[in-house]
C-alpha positions in Angstrom: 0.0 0.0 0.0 3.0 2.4 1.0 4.6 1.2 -2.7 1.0 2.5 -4.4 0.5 5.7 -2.4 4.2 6.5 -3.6 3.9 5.7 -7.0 0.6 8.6 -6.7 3.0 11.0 -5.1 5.8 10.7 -7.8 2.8 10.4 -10.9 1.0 13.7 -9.2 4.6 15.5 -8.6 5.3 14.1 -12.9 2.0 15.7 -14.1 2.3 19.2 -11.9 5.6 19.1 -13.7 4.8 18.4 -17.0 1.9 20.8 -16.5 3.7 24.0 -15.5 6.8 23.1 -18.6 3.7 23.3 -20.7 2.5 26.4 -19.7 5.8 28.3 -19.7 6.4 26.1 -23.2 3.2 28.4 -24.0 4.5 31.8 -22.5 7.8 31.6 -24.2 5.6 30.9 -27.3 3.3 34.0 -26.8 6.7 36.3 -25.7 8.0 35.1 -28.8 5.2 36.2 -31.0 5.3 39.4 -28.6 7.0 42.5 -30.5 6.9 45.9 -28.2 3.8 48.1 -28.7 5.9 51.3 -29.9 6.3 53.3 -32.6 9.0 56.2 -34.7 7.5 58.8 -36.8 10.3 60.8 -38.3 10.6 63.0 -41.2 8.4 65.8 -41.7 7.5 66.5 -38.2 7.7 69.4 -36.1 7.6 67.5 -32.4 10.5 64.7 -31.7 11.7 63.4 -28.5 14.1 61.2 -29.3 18.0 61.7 -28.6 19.2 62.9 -32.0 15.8 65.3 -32.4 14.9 63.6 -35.7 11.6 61.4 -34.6 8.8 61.4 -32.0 9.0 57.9 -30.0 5.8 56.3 -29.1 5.9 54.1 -26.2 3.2 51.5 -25.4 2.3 53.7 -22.3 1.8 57.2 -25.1 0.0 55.2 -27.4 -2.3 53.7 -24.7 -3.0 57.1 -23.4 -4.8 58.0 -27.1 -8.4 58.0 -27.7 -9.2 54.9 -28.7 -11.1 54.2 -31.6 -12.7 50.9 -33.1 -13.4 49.7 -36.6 -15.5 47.0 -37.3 -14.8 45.6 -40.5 -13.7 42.6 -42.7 -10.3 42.7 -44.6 -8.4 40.4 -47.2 -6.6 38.8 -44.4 -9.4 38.7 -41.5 -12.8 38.0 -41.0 -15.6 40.6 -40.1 -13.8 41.5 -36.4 -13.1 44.9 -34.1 -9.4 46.3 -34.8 -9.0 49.0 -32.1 -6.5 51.8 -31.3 -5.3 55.4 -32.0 -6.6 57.1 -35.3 -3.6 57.2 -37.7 -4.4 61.4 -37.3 -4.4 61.2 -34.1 -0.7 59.9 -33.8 0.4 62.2 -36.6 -0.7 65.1 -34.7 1.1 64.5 -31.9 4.1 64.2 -33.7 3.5 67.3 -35.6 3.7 65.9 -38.5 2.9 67.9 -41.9 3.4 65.6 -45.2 1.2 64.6 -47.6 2.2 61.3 -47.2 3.2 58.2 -44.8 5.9 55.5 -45.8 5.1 52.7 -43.5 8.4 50.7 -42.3 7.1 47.0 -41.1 9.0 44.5 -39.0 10.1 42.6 -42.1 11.2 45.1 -44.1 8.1 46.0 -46.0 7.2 49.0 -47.2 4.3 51.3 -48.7 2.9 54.6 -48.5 -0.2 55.6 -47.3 -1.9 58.9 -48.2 -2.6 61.3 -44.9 -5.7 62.9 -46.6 -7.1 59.3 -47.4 -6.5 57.5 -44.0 -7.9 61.0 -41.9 -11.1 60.8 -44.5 -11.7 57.1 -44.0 -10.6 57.2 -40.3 -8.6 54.7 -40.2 -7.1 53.1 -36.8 -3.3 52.0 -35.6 -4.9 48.8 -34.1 -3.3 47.3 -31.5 -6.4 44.6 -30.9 -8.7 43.0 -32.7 -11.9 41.9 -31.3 -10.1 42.7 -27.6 -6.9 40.3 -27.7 -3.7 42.3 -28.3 -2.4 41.8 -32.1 0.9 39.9 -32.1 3.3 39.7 -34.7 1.6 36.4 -35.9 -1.7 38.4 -36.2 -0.7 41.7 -37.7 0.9 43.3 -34.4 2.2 45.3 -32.9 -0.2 47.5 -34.9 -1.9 47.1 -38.0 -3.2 49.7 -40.3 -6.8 49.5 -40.9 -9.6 51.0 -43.0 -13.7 50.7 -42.3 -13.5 48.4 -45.3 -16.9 46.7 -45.0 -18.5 50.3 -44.8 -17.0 51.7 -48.3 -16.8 48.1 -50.1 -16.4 50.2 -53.5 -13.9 52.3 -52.3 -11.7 50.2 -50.3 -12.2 46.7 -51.7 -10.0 44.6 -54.2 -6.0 45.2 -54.5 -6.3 48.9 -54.3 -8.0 49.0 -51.1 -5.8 46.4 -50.1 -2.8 48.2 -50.7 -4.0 50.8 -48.0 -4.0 48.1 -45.1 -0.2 47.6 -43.7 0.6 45.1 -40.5 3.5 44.8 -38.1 3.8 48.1 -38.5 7.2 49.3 -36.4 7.5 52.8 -37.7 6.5 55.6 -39.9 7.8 58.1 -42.2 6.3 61.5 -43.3 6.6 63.0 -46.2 5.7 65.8 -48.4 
């Protein structure tokens, strides 16, 4: 009997084991998929507060502090969901910006620009969730540009409209 209780003991100490490697397994999986929630806007802008006075540095606490807006919408890559976050305005007017237009720098190197008139008319957001759960890098984060797609489907559909969306977005550039 002492054998069996034992064997229980060193089974339930196995499992409580196996259990918590799975969760931190799981937390170095999310971590990993984690990027920072900030954000560089340089070029034509009139407020920076970075080190060499050439960008305004968003940090996840400045871009928390915005209104936040939401956008419920389909796109190409998602289903009909929530994205919410800063307007794109918004963020350019703390940084003073005064272009005409974005370039949008992305964690992997992509790049497109974005007209400022276009994304203030169509209000589109700096999401950093969609449908409540912070975006990670596999799911568009830190912060994905998006458009109220499903509300001007003429406008903003097919590879036009499409070209105006932009994920893992890590910073910005204004230009004239």
């Amino acid at each position: 009997m002492w054998e069996s209780a034992g064997w229980r003991s060193c089974a339930a100490a196995l499992a409580v084991a196996a259990s918590a490697t799975a969760a931190t397994a799981a937390h170095a999986a999310d971590a990993a998929d984690a990027a920072p929630l900030a954000l560089d806007v340089e070029g034509e802008v009139r407020v920076t507060n970075n080190a060499a006075h050439t960008a305004y540095h968003f940090s996840e606490a400045q871009l928390l502090k915005l209104p936040v807006h939401a956008i419920t919408t389909s796109t190409a890559w998602t289903p009909r969901s929530t994205f919410t976050g800063p307007l794109l305005s918004d963020v350019l007017k703390v940084a003073g910006a005064y272009g005409s237009e974005v370039e949008i720098h992305a964690l992997d190197d992509y790049r497109c620009d974005v007209s400022i008139a276009d994304a203030t008319y169509y209000g589109a957001v700096l999401a950093y969730a969609m449908n409540g759960r912070r975006l990670g890098v596999s799911d568009f984060g830190p912060l994905f540009l998006v458009y109220p797609r499903d509300a001007y489907p003429l406008e903003l559909e097919g590879a036009a409209g499409d070209a105006r969306f932009a994920w893992q977005i890590k910073s910005m550039t204004v230009k004239q």
